[in-house]
VOSETOR-572504 format. One record per residue: residue number from 0; residue in one letter; x, y, z of N, C-alpha, C in turn. Coordinates in steps of 0.05 Angstrom, whole numbers, m for minus. Layout:
// VOSETOR-572504
seq, type, n.xx, n.yy, n.zz, ca.xx, ca.yy, ca.zz, c.xx, c.yy, c.zz
NUM, a, X, Y, Z, X, Y, Z, X, Y, Z
...
END
This chain:
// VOSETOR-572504
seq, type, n.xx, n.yy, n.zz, ca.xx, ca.yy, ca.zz, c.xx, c.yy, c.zz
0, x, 2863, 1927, 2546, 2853, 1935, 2520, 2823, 1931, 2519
1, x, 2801, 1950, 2504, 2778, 1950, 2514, 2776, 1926, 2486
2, x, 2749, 1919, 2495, 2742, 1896, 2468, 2721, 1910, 2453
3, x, 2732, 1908, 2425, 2715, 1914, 2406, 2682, 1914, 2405
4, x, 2673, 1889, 2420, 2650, 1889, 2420, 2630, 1901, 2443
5, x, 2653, 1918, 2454, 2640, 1936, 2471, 2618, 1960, 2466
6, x, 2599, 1963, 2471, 2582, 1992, 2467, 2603, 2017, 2481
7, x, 2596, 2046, 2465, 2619, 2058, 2461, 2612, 2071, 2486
8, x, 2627, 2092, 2499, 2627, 2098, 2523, 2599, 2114, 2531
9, x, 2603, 2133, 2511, 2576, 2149, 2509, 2550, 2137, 2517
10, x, 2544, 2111, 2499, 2518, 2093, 2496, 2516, 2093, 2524
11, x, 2542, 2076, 2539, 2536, 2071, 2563, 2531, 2089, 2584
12, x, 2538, 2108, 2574, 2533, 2141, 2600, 2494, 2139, 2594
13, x, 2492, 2140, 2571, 2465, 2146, 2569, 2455, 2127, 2572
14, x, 2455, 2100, 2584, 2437, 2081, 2600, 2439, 2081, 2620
15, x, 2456, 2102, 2635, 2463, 2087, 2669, 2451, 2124, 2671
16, x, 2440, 2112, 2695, 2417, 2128, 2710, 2430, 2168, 2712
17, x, 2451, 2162, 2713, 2467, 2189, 2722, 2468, 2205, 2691
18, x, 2466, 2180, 2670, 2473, 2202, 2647, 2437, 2208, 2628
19, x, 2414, 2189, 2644, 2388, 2192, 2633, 2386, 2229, 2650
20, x, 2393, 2221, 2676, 2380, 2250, 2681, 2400, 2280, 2664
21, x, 2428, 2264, 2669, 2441, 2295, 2651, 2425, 2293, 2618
22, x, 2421, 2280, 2604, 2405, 2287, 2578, 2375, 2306, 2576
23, x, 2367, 2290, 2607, 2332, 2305, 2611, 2344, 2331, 2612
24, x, 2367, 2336, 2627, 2375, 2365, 2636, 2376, 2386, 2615
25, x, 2402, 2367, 2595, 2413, 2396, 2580, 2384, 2391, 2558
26, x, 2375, 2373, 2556, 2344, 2380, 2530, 2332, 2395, 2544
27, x, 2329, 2396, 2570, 2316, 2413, 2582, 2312, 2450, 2588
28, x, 2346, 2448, 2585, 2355, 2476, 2584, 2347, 2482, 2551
29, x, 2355, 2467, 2535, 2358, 2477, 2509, 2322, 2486, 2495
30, x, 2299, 2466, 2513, 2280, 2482, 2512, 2262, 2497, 2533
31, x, 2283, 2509, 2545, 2283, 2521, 2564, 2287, 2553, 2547
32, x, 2312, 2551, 2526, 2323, 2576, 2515, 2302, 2579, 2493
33, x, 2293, 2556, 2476, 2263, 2559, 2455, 2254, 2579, 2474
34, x, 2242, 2565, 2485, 2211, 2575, 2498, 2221, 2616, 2518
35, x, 2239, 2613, 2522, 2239, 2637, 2522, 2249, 2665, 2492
36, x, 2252, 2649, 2474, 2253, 2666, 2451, 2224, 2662, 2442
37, x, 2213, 2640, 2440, 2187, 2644, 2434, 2167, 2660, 2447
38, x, 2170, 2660, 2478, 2163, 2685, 2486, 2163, 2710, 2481
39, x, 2187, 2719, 2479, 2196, 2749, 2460, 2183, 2748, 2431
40, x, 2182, 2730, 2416, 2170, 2729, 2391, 2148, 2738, 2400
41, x, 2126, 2724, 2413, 2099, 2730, 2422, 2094, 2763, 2423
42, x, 2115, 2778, 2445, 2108, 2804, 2457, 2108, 2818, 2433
43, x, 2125, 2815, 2409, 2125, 2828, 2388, 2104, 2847, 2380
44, x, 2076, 2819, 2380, 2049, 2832, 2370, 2047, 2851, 2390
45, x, 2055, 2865, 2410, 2049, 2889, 2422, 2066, 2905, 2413
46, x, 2078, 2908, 2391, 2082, 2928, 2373, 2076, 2932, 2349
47, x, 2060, 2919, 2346, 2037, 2921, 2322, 2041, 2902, 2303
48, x, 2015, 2892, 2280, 2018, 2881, 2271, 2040, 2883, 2245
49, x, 2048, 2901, 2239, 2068, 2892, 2219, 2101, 2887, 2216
50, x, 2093, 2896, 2252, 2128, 2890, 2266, 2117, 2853, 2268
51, x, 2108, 2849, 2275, 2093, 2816, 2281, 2106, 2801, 2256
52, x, 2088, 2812, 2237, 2086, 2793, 2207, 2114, 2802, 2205
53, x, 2124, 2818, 2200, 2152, 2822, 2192, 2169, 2800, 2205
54, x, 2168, 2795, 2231, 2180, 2775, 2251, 2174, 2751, 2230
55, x, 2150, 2747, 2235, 2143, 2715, 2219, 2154, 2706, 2193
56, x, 2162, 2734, 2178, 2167, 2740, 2146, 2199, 2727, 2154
57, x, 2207, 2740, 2168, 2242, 2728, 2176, 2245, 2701, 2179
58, x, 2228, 2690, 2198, 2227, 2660, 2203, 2231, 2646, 2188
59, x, 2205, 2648, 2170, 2206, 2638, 2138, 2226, 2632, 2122
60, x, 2240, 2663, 2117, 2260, 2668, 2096, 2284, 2656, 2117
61, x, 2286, 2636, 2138, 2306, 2614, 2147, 2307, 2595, 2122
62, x, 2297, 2588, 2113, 2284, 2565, 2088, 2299, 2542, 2106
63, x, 2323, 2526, 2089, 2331, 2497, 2098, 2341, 2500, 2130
64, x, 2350, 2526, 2131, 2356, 2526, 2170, 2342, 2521, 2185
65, x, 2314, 2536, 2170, 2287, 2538, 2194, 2285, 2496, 2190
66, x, 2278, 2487, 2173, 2276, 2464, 2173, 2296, 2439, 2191
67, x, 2324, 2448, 2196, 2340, 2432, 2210, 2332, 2448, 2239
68, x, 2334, 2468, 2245, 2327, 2473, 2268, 2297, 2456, 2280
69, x, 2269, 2459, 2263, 2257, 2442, 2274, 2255, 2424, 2271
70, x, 2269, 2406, 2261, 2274, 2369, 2267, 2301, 2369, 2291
71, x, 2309, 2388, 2295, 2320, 2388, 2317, 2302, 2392, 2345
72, x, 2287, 2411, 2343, 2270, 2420, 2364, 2255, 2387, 2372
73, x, 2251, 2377, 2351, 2231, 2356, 2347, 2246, 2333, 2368
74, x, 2269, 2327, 2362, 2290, 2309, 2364, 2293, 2311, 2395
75, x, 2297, 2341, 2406, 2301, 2340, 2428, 2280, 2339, 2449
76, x, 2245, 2345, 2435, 2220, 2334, 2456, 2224, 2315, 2456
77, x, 2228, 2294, 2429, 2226, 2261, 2431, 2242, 2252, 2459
78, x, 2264, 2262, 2467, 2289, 2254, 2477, 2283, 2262, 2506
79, x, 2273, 2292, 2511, 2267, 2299, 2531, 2248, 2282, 2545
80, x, 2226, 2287, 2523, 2202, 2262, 2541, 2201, 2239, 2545
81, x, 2217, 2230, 2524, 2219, 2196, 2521, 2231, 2186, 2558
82, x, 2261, 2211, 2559, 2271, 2202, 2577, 2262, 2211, 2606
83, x, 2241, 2220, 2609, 2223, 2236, 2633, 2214, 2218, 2631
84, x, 2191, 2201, 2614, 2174, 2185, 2619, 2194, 2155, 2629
85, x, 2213, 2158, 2629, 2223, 2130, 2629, 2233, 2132, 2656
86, x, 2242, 2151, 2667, 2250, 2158, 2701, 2232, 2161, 2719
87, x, 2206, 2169, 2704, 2184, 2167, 2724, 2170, 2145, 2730
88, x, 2173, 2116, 2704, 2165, 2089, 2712, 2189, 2077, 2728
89, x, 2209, 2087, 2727, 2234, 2077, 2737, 2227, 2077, 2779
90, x, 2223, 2106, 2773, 2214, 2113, 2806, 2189, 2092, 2821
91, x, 2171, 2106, 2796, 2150, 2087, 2814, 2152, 2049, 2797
92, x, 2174, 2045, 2790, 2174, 2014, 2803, 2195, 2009, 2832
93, x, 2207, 2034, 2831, 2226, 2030, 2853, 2215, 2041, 2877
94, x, 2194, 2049, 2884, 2163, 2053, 2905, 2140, 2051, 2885
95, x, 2124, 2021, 2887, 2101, 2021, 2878, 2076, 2037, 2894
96, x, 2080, 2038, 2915, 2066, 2042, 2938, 2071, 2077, 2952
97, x, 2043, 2092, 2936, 2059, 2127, 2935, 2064, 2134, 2969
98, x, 2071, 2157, 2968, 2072, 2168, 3001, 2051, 2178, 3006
99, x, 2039, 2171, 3029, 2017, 2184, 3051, 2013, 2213, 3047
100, x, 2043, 2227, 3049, 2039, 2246, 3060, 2071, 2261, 3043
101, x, 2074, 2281, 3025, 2095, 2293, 3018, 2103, 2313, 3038
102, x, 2131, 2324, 3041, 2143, 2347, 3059, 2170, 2344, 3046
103, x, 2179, 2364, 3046, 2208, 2381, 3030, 2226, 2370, 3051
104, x, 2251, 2359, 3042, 2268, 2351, 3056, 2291, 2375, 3069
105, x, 2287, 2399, 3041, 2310, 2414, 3053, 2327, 2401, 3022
106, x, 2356, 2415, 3029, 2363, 2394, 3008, 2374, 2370, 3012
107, x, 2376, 2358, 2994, 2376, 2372, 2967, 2353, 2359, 2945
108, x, 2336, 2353, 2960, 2307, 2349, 2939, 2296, 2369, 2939
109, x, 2292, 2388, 2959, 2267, 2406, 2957, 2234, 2398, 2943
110, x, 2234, 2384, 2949, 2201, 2376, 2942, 2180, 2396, 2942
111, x, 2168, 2400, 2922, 2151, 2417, 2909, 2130, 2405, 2893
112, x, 2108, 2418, 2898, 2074, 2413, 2878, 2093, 2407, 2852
113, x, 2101, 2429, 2838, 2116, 2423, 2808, 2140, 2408, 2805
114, x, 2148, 2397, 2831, 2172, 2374, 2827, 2154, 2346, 2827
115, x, 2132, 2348, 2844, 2111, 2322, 2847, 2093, 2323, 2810
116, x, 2095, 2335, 2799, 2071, 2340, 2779, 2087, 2347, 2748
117, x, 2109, 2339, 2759, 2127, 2339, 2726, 2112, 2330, 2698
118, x, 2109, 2302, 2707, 2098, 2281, 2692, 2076, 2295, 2681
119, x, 2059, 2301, 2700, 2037, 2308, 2690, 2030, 2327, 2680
120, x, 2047, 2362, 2679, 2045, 2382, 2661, 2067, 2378, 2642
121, x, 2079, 2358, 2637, 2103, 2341, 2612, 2080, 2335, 2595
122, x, 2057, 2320, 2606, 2048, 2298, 2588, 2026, 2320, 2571
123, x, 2013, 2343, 2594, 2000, 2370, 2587, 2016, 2378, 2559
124, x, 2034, 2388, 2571, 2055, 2402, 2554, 2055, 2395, 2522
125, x, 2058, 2368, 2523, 2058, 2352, 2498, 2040, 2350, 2485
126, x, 2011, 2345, 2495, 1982, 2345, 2471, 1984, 2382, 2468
127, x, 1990, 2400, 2483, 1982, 2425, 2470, 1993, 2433, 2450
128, x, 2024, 2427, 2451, 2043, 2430, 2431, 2032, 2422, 2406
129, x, 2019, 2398, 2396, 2012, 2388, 2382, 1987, 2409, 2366
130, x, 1969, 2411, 2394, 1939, 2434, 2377, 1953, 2461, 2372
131, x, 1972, 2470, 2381, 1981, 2497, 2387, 1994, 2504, 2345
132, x, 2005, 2474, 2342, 2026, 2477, 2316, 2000, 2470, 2289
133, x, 1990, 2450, 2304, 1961, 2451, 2278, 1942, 2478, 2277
134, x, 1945, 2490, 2309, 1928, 2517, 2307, 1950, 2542, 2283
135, x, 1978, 2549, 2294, 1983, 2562, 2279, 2002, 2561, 2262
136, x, 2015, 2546, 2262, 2046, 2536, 2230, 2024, 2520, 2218
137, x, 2009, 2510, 2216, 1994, 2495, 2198, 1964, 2511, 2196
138, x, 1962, 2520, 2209, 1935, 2539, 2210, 1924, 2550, 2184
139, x, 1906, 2571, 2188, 1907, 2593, 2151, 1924, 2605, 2149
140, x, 1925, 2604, 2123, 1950, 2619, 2110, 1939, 2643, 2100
141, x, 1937, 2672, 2120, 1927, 2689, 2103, 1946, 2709, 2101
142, x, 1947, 2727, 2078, 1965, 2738, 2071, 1962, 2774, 2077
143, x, 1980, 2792, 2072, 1974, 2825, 2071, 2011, 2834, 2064
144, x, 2006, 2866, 2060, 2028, 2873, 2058, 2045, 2887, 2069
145, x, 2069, 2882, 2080, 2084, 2894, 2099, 2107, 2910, 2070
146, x, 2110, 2936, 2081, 2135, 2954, 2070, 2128, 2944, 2038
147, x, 2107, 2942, 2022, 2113, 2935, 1988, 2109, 2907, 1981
148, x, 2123, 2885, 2014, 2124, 2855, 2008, 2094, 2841, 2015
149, x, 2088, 2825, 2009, 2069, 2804, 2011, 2081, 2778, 2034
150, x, 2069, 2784, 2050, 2075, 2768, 2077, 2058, 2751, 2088
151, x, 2059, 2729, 2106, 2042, 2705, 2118, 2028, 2732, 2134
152, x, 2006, 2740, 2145, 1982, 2755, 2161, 1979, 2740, 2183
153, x, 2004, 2733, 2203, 1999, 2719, 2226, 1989, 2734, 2249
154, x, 1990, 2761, 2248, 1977, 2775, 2266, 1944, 2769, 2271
155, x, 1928, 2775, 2247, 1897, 2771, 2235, 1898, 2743, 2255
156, x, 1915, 2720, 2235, 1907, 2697, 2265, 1919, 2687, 2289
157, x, 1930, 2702, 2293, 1931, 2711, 2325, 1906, 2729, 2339
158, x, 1898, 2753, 2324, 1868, 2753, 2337, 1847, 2737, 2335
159, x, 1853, 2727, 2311, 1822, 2708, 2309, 1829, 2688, 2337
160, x, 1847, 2676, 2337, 1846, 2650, 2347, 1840, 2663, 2381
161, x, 1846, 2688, 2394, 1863, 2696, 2415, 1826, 2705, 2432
162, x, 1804, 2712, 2402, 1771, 2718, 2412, 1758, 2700, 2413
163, x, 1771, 2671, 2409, 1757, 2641, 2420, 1760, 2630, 2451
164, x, 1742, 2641, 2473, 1742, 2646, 2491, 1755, 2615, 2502
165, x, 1741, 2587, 2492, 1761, 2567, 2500, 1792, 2559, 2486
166, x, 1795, 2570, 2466, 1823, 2565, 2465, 1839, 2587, 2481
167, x, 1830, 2611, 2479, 1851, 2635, 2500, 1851, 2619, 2531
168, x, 1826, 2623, 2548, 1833, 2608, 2572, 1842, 2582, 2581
169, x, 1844, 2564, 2549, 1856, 2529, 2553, 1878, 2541, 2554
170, x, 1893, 2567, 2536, 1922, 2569, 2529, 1931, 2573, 2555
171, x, 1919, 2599, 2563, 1923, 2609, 2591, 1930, 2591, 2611
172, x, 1913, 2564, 2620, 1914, 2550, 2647, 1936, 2532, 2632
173, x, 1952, 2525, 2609, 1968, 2520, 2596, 1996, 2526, 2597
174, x, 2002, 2558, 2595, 2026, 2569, 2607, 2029, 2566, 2635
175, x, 1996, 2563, 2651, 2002, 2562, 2676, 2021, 2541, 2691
176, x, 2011, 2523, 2676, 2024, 2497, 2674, 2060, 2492, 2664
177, x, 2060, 2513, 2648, 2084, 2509, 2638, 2111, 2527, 2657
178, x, 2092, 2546, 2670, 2098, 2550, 2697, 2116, 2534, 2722
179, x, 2091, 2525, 2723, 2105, 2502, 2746, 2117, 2479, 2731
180, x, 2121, 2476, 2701, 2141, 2452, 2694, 2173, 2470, 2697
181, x, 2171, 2488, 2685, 2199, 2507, 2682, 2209, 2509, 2723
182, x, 2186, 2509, 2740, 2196, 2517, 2774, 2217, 2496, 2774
183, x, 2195, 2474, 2779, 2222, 2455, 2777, 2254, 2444, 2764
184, x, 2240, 2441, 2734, 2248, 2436, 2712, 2284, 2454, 2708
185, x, 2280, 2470, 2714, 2305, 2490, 2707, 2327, 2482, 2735
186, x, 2317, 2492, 2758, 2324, 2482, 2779, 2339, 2456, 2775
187, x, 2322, 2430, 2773, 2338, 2409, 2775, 2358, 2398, 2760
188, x, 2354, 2412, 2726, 2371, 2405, 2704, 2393, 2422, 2714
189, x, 2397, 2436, 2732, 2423, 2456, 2730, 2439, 2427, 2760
190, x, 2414, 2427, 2773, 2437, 2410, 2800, 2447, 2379, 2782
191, x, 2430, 2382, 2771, 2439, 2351, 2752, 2460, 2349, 2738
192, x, 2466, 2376, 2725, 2497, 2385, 2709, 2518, 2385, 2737
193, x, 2512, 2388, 2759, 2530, 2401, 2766, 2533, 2425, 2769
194, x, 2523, 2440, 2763, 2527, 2468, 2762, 2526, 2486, 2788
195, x, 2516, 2473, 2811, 2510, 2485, 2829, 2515, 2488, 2851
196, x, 2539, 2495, 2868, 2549, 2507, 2895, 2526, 2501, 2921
197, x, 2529, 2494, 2940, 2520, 2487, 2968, 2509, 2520, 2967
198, x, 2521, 2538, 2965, 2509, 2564, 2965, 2490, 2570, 2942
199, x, 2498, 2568, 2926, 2481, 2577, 2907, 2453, 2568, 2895
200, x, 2448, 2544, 2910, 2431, 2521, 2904, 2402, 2542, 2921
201, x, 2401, 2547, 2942, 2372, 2561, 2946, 2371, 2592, 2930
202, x, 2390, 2602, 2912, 2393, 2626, 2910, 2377, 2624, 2877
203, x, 2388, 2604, 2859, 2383, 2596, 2839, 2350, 2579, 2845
204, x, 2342, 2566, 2858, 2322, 2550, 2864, 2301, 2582, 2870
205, x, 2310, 2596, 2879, 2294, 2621, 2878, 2281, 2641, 2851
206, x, 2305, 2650, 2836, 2314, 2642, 2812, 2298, 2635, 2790
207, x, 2302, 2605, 2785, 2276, 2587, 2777, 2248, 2593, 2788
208, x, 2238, 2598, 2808, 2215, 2607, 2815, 2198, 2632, 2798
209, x, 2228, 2652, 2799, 2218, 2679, 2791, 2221, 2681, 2754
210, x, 2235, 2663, 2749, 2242, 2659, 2719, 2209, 2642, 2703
211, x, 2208, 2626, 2719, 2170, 2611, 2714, 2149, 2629, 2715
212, x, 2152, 2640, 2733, 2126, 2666, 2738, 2126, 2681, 2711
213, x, 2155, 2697, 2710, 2161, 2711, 2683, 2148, 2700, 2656
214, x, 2163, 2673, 2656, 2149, 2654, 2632, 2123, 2666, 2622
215, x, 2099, 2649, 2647, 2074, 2643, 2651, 2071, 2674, 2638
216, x, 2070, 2696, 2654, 2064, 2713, 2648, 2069, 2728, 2626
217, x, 2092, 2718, 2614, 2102, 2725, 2592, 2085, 2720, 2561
218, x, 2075, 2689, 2569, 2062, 2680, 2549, 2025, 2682, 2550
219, x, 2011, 2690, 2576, 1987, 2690, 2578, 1980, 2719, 2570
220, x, 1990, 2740, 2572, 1999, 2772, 2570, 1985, 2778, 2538
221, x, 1985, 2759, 2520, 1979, 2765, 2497, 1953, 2763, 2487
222, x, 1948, 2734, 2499, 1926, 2718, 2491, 1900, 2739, 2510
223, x, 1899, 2753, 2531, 1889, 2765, 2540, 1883, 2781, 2540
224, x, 1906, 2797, 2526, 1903, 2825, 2516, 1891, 2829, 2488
225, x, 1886, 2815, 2472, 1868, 2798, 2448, 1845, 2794, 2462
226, x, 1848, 2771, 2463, 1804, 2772, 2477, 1796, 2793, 2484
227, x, 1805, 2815, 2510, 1799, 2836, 2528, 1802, 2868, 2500
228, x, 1807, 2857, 2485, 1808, 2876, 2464, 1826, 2906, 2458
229, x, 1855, 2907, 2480, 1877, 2919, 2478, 1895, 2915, 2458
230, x, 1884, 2887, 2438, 1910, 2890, 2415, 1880, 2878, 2393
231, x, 1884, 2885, 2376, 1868, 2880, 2348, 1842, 2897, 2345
END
């Protein structure tokens, strides 16, 4: 009979090492699926601005959804990073002393620049998020009219912001970054589930490669085409 004053099974999956990495995983996937709808949101503005604002006009009119969704979003950086940052002091107390010299084992580490540099486009990742949401959910609020309605004019600041030559190319070396977090990042949260076959593991690890590129390019595509003066 278990004793009452036991922590419940769950708690304990999520302190023992096997269940920190499945949490980094599935938060991982889950803004893994954000960040590729927010991508598609992005391409929008290449069909003009009032397909754009119209997009943003929808968001909005989420009212209390849009609100639980982002204290969810919120909930799951806290969780994601909290528990990244806690595996990576975990590692390096368990080798204080780095390696000479990195090389790919094969698997099932596959060691990679963006498997070595998690930490450090995580920690990237995190102050941009921050200027990116003061730049535009908190940004100006300027308005115009789509179909009769009176709508947020997020297009207008999306060019303004997109002809400030240091925020477009900070954004830019930014996705680049977010790049090589997703190379790895996707990859390992899937072998961490489980999800992955002796076969399927370099096929998917490939996969991940070509799914990051996509990303990167997905999201720098805008900001460039704004400055370079193909959209606005």
């Amino acid at each position: 009979m278990q004793n009452t004053a036991d922590p419940p099974k769950l708690l304990i999956l999520a302190r023992s090492p096997i269940g920190k990495k499945l949490i980094t995983g599935i938060t991982g996937l889950g803004l893994t699926f954000f960040v590729l709808l927010h991508m598609v949101g992005n391409l929008l503005m290449f069909g003009g601005s009032d397909l754009y604002n119209s997009y943003g006009r929808f968001i909005e009119q989420l009212g209390p959804l849009l609100w639980l969704i982002e204290v969810g979003l919120l909930g799951i950086v806290v969780v994601h990073g909290g528990y990244g940052i806690h595996l990576f002091v975990r590692r390096l107390r368990s080798r204080p002393i780095p390696y000479a010299q990195y090389a790919s084992k094969g698997e099932p580490s596959l060691q990679s620049l963006s498997s070595r540099t998690m930490i450090v486009t995580g920690s990237i990742l995190a102050v941009f998020l921050v200027t990116h949401l003061l730049t535009f959910k908190f940004g100006p609020y300027y308005l115009t009219q789509v179909e009769g309605r009176e709508v947020r004019d997020l297009a207008r600041l999306v060019v303004e912001t997109f002809h400030k030559p240091t925020y477009t190319f900070g954004y830019t070396a930014v996705v680049v970054l977010l790049g090589f977090h997703l190379r790895h990042g996707l990859w390992s949260a899937l072998q961490s589930l489980g999800a992955l076959s002796r076969d399927l593991k370099p096929v998917v690890y490939l996969l991940s490669l070509i799914f990051a590129i996509a990303i990167a390019i997905g999201f720098f595509i805008l900001p460039l085409a704004v400055y370079f003066g193909a959209i606005g």
